[in-house]
N, C-alpha and C positions, 0 to 999 in steps of 0.2 A: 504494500500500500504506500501511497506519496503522501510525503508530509501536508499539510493544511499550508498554504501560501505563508511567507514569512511576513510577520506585522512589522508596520510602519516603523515603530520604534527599532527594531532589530535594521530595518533597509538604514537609516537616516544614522544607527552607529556604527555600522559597516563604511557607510560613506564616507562617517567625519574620520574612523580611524585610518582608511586607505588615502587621505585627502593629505592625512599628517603624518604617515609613513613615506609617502612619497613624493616630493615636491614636484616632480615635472604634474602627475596629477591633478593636485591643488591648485597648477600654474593653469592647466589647461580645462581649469573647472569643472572637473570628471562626474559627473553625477549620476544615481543608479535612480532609474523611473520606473523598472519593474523589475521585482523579485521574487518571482515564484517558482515553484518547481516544474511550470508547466512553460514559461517564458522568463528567459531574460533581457530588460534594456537599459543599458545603458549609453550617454551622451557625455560630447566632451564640446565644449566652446573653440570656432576657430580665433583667435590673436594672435598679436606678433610672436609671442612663443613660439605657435605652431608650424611660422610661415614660413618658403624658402623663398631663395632669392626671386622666383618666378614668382610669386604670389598665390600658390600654395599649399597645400598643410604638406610638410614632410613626411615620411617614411613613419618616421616614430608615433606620430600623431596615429597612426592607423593601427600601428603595433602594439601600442601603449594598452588601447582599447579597445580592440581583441584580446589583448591577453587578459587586463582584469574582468572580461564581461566571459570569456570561456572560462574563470578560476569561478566566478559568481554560480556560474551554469552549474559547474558538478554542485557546487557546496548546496545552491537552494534547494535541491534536494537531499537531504543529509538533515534534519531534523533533531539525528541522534547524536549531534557530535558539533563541536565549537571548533571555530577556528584559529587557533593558534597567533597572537598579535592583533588580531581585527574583534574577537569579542570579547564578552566584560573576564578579564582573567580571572576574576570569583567565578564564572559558570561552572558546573560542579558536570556535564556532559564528557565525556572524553574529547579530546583534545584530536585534531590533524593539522599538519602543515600544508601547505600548497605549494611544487615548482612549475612552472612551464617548462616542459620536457623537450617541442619541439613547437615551432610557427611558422604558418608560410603567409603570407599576403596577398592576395591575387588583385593588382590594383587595375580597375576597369577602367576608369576614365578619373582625369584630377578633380580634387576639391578646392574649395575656397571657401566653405562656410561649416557651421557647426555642424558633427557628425552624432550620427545614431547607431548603435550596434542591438544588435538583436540574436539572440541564442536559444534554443531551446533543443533541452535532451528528448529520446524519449522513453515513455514510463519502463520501458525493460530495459534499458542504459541504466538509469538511475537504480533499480533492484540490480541489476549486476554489480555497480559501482559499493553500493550499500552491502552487497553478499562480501566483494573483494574486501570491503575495508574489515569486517567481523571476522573474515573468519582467518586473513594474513596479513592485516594491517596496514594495506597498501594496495591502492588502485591505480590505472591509467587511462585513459576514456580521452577521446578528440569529441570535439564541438566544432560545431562549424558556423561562424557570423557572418551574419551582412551586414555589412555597412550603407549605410545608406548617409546622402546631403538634403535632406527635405525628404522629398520621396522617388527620390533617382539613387538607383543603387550604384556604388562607387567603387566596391572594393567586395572580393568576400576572401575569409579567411577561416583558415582551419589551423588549430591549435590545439596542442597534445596536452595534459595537463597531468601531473603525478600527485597524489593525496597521498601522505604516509600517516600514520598515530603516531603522537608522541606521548612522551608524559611529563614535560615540562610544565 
């Protein structure tokens, strides 16, 4: 069974914590719009941070937000388990880390204004990912985004993500 969407309060300190763990992030106003186990979106603001010499968003801009919106995807489903550095270190759930394992980019056409990422697993990804983590402590699962500039799609990306338990 999938967790019940993640509430408001758990999205908005996800948010602040990845805002203040990461400064290009924070720089490029990363924000999470949907959390659930069934969709994820997340948006990042285009500015001059983001911009190259042509006018615009760089490489990173596109990477940056695939990879936090493909880390979001596995984890929203994961109900049973905190995330390690992003939630309240009092949560008393076990603990997993997050790396990006592997990313690729596929950029379709350039951007110049704010991007949207959009991810969703589905429900027997999420119970495999769920089986891997209980029963070896360690999953790997690709997600696959689209980026979109408004509602033109710009980019899509597919990104590998590794979840281990800790006990820190």
């Amino acid at each position: 069974m999938i967790p019940q969407p993640t509430n408001t309060a758990t999205q908005s300190r996800l948010e602040s914590s990845l805002r203040g763990l990461v400064p290009l992030a924070a720089g490029l106003d990363f924000r999470i719009q949907t959390l659930s186990p069934r969709e994820v979106v997340c948006s990042l603001e285009a500015n001059d941070l983001g911009l190259n010499q042509n006018g615009t968003l760089q490489a990173a801009t596109f990477y940056i937000l695939a990879d936090y919106t493909s880390g979001l995807a596995g984890y929203a489903g994961l109900g049973d388990y905190s995330l390690l550095g992003m939630d309240d270190p009092q949560d008393p759930r076990p603990k997993i880390q997050g790396w990006l394992k592997d990313g690729y980019v596929k950029h379709i056409r350039p951007a110049t204004g704010s991007l949207r990422a959009v991810a969703a697993l589905p429900e027997e990804e999420i119970a495999r990912i769920r089986q891997d983590l209980s029963t070896s402590g360690k999953c790997v699962y690709t997600a696959e985004i689209q980026i979109f500039q408004e509602t033109t799609l710009v980019a899509i990306a597919r990104h590998t993500v590794v979840f281990m338990a800790t006990s820190h």
